[in-house]
C-alpha positions as CSV (number, residue, x, y, z in Angstrom):
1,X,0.0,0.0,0.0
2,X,1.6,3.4,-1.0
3,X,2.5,5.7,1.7
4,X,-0.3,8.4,0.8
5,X,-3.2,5.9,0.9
6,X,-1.5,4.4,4.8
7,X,-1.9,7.9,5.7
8,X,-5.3,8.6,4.7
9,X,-6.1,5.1,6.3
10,X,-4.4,6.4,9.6
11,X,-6.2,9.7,9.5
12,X,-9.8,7.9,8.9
13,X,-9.4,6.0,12.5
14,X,-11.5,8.9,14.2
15,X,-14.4,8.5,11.7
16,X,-15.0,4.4,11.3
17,X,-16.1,4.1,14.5
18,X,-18.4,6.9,14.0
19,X,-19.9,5.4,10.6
20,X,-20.6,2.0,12.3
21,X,-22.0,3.5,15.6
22,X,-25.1,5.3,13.4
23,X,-25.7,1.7,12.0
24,X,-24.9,3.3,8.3
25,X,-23.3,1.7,5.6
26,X,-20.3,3.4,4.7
27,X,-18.7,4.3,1.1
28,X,-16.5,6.6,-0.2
29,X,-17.0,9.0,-3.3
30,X,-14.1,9.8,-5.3
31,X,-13.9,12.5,-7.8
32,X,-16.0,12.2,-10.9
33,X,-13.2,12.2,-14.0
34,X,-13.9,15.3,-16.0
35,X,-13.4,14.3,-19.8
36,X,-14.5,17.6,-22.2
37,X,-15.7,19.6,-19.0
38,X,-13.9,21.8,-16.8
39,X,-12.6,20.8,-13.1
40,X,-15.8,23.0,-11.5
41,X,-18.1,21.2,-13.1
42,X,-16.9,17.4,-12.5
43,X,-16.6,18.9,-9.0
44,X,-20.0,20.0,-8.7
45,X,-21.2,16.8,-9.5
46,X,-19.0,15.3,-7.5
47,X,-20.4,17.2,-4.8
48,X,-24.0,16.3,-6.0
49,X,-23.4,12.7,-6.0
50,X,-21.9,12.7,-1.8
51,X,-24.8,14.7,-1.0
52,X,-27.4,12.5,-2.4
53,X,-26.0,9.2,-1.0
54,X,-26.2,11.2,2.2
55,X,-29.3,12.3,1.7
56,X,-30.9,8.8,1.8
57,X,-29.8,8.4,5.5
58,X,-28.3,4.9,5.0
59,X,-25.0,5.7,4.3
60,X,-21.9,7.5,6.2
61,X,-20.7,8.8,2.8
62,X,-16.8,10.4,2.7
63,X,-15.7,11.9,-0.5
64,X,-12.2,13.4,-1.6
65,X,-12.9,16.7,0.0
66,X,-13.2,14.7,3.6
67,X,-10.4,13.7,3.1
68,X,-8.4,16.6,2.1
69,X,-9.6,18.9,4.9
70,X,-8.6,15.9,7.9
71,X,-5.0,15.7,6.8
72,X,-4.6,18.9,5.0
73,X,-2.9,17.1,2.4
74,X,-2.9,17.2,-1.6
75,X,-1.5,13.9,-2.4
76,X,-4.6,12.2,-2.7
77,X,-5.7,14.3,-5.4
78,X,-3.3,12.5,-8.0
79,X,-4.4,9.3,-7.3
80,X,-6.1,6.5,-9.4
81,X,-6.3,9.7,-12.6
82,X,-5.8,9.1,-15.7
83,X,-6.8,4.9,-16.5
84,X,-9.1,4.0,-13.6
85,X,-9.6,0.3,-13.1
86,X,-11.3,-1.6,-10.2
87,X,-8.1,-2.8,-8.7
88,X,-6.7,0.7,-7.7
89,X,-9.9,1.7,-6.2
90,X,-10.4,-0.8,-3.7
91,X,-7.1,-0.4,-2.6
92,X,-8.2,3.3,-1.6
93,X,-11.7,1.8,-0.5
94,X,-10.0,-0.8,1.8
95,X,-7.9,2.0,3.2
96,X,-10.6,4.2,3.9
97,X,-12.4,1.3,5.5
98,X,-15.1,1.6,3.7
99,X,-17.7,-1.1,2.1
100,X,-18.1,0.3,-1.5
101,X,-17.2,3.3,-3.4
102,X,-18.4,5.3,-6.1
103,X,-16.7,6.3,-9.2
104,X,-17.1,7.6,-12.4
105,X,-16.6,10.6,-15.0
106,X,-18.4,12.5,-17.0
107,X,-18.0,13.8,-20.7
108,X,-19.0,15.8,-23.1
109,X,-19.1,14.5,-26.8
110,X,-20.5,17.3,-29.5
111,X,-23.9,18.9,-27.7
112,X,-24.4,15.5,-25.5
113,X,-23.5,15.2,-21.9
114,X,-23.1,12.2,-20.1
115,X,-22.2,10.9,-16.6
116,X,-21.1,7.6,-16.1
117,X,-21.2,6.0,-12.3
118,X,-19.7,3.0,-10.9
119,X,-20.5,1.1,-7.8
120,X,-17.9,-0.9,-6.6
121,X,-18.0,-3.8,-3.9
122,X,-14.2,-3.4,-2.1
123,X,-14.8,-6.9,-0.6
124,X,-14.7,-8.3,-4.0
125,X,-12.7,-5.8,-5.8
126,X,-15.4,-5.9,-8.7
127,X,-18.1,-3.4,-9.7
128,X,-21.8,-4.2,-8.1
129,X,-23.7,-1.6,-10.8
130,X,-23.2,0.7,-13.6
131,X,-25.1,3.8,-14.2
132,X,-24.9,6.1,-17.6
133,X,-27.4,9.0,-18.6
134,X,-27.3,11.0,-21.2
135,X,-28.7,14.4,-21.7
136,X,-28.3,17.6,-24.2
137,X,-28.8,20.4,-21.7
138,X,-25.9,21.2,-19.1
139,X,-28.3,22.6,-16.9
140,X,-30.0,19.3,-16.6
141,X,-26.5,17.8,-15.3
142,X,-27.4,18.1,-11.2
143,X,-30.6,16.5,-11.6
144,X,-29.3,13.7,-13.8
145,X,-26.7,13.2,-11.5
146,X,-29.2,12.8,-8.6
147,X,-30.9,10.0,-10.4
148,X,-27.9,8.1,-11.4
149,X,-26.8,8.3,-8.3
150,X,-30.3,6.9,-6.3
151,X,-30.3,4.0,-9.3
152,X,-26.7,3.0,-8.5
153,X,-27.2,2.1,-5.0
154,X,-30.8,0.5,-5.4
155,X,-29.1,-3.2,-4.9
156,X,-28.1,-1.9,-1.9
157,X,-31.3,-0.7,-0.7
158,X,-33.2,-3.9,-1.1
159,X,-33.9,-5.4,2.3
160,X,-35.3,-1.5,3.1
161,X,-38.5,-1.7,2.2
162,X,-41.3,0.9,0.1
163,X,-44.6,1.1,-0.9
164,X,-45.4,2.6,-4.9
165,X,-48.9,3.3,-5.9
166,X,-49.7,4.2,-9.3
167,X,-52.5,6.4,-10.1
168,X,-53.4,5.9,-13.7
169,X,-56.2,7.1,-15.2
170,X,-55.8,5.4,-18.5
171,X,-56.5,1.8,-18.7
172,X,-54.7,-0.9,-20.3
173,X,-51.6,0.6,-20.2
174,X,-48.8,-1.8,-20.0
175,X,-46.8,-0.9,-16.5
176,X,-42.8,-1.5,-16.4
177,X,-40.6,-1.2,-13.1
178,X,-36.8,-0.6,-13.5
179,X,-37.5,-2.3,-17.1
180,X,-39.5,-5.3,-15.6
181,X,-43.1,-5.6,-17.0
182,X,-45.4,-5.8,-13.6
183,X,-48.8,-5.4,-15.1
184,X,-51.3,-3.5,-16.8
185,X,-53.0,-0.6,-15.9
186,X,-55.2,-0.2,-13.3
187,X,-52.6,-1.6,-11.1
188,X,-54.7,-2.7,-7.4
189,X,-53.4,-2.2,-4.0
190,X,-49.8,-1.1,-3.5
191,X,-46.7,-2.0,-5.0
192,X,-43.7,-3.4,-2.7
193,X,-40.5,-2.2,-3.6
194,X,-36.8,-1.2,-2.5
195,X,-36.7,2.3,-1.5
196,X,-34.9,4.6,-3.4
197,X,-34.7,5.6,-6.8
198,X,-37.0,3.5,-9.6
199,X,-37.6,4.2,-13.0
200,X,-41.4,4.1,-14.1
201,X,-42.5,3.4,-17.9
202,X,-45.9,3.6,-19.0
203,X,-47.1,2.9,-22.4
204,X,-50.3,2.1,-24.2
205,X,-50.7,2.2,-27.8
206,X,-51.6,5.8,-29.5
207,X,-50.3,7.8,-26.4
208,X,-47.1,9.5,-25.4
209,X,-44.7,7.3,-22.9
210,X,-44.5,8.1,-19.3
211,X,-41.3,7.9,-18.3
212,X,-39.6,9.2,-15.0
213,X,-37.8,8.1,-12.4
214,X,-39.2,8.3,-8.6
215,X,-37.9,8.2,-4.9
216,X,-39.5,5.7,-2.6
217,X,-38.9,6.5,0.5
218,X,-38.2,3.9,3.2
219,X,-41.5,2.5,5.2
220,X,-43.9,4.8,3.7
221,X,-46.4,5.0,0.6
222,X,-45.6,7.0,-2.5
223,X,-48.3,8.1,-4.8
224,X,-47.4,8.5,-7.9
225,X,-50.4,10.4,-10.4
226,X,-50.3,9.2,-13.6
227,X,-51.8,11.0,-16.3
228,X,-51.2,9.3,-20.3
229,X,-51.2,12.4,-23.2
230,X,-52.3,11.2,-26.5
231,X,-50.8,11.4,-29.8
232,X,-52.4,14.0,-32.0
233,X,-53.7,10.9,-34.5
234,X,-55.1,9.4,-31.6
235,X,-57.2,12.8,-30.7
236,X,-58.6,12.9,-33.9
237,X,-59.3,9.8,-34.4
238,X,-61.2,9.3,-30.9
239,X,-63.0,12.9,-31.6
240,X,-64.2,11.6,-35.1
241,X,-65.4,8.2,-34.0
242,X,-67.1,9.5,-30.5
243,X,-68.6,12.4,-32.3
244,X,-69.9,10.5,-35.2
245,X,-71.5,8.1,-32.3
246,X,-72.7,10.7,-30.2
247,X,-74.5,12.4,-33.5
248,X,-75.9,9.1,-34.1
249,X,-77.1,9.0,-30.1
250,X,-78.9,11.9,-30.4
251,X,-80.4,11.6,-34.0
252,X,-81.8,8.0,-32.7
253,X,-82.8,9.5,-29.5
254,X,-84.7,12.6,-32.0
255,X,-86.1,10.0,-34.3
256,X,-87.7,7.9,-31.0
257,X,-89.0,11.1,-29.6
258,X,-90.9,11.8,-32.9
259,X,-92.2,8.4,-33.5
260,X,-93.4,8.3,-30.3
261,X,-95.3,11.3,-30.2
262,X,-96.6,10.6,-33.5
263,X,-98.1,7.4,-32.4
264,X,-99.5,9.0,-29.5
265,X,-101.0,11.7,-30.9
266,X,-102.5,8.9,-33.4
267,X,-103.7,6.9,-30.9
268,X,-105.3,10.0,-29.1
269,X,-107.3,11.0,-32.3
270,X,-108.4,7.8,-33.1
271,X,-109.4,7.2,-29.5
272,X,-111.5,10.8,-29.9
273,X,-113.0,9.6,-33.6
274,X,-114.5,6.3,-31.7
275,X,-115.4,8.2,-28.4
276,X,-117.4,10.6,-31.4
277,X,-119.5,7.4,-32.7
278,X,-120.4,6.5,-29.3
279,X,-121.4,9.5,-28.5
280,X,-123.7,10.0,-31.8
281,X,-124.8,6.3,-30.6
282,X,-123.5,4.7,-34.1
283,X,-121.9,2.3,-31.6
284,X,-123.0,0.6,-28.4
285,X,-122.6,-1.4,-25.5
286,X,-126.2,-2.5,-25.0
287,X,-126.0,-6.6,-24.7
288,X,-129.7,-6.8,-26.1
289,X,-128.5,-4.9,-29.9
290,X,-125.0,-6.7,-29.3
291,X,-126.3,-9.9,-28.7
292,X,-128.2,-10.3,-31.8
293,X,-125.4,-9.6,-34.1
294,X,-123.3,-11.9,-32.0
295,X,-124.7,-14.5,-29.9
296,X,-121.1,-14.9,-27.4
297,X,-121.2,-11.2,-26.9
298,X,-119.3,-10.5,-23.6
299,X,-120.7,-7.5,-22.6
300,X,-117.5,-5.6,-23.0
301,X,-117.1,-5.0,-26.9
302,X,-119.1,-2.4,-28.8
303,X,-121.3,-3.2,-31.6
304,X,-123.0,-1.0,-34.9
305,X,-126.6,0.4,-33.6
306,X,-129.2,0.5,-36.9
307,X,-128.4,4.0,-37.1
308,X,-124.9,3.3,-37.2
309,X,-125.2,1.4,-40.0
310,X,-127.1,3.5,-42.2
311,X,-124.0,5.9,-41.6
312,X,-121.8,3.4,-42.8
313,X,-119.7,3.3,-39.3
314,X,-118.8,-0.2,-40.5
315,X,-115.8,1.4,-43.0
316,X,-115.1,3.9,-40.4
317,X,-114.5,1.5,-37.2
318,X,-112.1,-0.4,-39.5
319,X,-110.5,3.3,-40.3
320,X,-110.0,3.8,-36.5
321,X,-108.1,0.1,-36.3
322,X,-105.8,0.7,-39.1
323,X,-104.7,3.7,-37.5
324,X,-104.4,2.4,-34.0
325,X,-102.1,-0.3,-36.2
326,X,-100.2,2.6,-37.2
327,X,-99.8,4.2,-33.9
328,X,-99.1,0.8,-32.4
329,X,-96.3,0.4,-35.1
330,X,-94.9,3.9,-34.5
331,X,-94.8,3.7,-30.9
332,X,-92.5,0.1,-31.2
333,X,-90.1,2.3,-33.4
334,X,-89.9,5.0,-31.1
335,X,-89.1,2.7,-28.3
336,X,-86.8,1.1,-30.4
337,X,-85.1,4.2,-31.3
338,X,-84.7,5.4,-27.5
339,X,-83.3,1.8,-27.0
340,X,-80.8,2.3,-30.2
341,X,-80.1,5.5,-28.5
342,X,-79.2,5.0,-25.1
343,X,-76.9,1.9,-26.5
344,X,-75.3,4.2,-28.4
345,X,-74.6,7.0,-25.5
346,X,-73.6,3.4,-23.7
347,X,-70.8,2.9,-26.2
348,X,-69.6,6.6,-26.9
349,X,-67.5,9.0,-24.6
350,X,-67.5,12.5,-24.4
351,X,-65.5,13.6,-27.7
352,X,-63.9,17.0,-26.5
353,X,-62.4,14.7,-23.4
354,X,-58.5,15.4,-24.5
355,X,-59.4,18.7,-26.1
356,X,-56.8,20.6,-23.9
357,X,-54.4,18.4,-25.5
358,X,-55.2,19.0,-28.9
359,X,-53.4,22.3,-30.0
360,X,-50.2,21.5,-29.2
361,X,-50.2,17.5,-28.5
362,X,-48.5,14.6,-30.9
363,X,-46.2,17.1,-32.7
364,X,-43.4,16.8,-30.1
365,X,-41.5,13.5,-29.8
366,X,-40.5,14.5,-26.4
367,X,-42.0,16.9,-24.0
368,X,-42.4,17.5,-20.4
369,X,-45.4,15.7,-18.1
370,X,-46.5,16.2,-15.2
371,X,-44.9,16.1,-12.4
372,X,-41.5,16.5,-14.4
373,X,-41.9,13.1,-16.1
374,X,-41.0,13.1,-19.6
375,X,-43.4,11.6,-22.3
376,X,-42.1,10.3,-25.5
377,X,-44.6,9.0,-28.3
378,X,-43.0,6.0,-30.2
379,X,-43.7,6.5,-33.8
């Protein structure tokens, strides 16, 4: 072991004990390797990185700068620069006591930025996870940072325990976890997972992907809203076809209404024609006129008086039952109608429902969601 890394060993007794007394686990961050960025900026994201792992409350995190300020040294700068392999960082993780460390770079190729972490297990001298995002905006670099950093150490957060509940409107919507399918929306009940950092990716056929990553936190419930945007196609389509259905709804519904109240008002005038040859006694009740023209008269039925006859209320009567046919038949049709109707209502939604997405919606491949997820449509 070279004399620099003994000395930062020696000059770490005072803060082992402390790390295993809070019951954390501890690791060490070394400084991100700046390749086509300037020292500040690898050193703020150095500096992101420590403050995340600490952050999360499981770890008794020591970075570079630790180390520096306890033995008012610079010789630990130079080391393990240049070609970085897993052997020369454990040797500086096993003499920081220490159970894993974290290291990495990040670049800048062209107008892409990315940063590159590494987990490594000192025990074994190999690397446990890798972690690589990519982004186009340097002012993005913190945040991405922050994620990398909570997905690198999820192995290490398994036995702590989460709870993830998705609340997705949409349904059908195929559900991955951390790239694992788990279901199809609506998801039921609660979702157990490791605390920390998961990524989320929702998809469902004609609608923008929801994608983001979320922080679980340990013992407690995290509600995570859900809300799918459409692709443009898919508003116009669903518009056309809904409002086509909800035209036909309420034509149906119009046609029922008329039909009905044609064969009422139908049956209401040829209920006031018959009512008119009772009254001018062309037809009667009277069992001892009735009888004679039909022996099984029941007493109920009417039957042409002499007079009634001479007035030819024969043709009329049977005038007054084809109409009652007709209202009969027109009545059927309007319940029919109101039947088609309703069906159709049944079987439509409201057409304007993703209007607010409409003026600006599928044209964008990638665009900011709520809650700062990003939603990608998959052409």
């Amino acid at each position: 072991m070279s004399r620099p890394v003994l000395a930062v060993a020696l000059a770490l007794t005072l803060w082992a004990p402390s790390a295993l007394a809070q019951g954390r686990v501890p690791i060490a961050v070394m400084d991100l390797a700046g390749r086509g960025v300037d020292e500040a900026a690898a050193g703020a994201l150095t500096t992101e990185v420590g403050n995340t792992l600490a952050q999360l409350r499981v770890f008794q995190v020591i970075t570079r700068e630790d180390i520096k300020r306890m033995l008012q040294l610079e010789q630990t700068k130079q080391q393990c620069t240049g070609s970085v392999d897993a052997a020369c960082m454990a040797e500086i993780g096993g003499a920081l006591g220490v159970d894993y460390l974290v290291y990495g770079d990040v670049s800048k190729i062209a107008n892409v930025y990315s940063v590159s972490l590494v987990l490594l297990d000192i025990s074994k001298a190999q690397a446990t996870n890798r972690v690589s995002r990519k982004i186009s905006e340097a002012g993005l670099l913190l945040a991405e940072a922050e994620q990398a950093t909570k997905l690198l150490v999820q192995p290490l957060l398994a036995d702590k325990k989460g709870y993830l509940v998705l609340d997705a409107r949409e349904r059908g919507a195929q559900v991955k976890l951390d790239g694992r399918l788990i279901g199809i929306t609506p998801l039921a009940g609660r979702l157990e997972v490791a605390m920390g950092a998961h990524e989320i990716l929702i998809e469902k056929e004609g609608y923008l992907a929801y994608a983001k990553t979320v922080d679980v936190p340990p013992n407690q419930a995290l509600v995570e809203p859900v809300s799918l945007v459409p692709s443009q196609a898919f508003i116009e389509d669903y518009a056309g076809r809904n409002r086509v259905l909800r035209g036909s709804a309420w034509a149906t519904a119009g046609v029922g209404a008329a039909l009905l109240g044609t064969g009422l008002a139908l049956k209401l005038v040829s209920d006031a024609r018959f009512d008119d040859l009772v009254n001018k006694n062309y037809l009667t009740q009277n069992s001892a006129v009735c009888s004679v023209q039909n022996p099984s008269y029941n007493g109920s039925n009417y039957c042409a008086t002499a007079e009634g006859y001479a007035h030819d209320v024969t043709g009329t009567v049977d005038s007054i039952e084809t109409q009652d046919s007709v209202a009969l038949g027109l009545a059927i049709s309007g319940v029919v109608s109101a039947v088609a109707s309703v069906v159709l209502f049944m079987v439509s939604e409201d057409p304007d429902r993703y209007e607010a997405y409409g003026a600006g919606g599928g044209a964008a491949a990638v665009s900011a969601g709520p809650n700062g997820a990003q939603v990608m449509f998959r052409w």
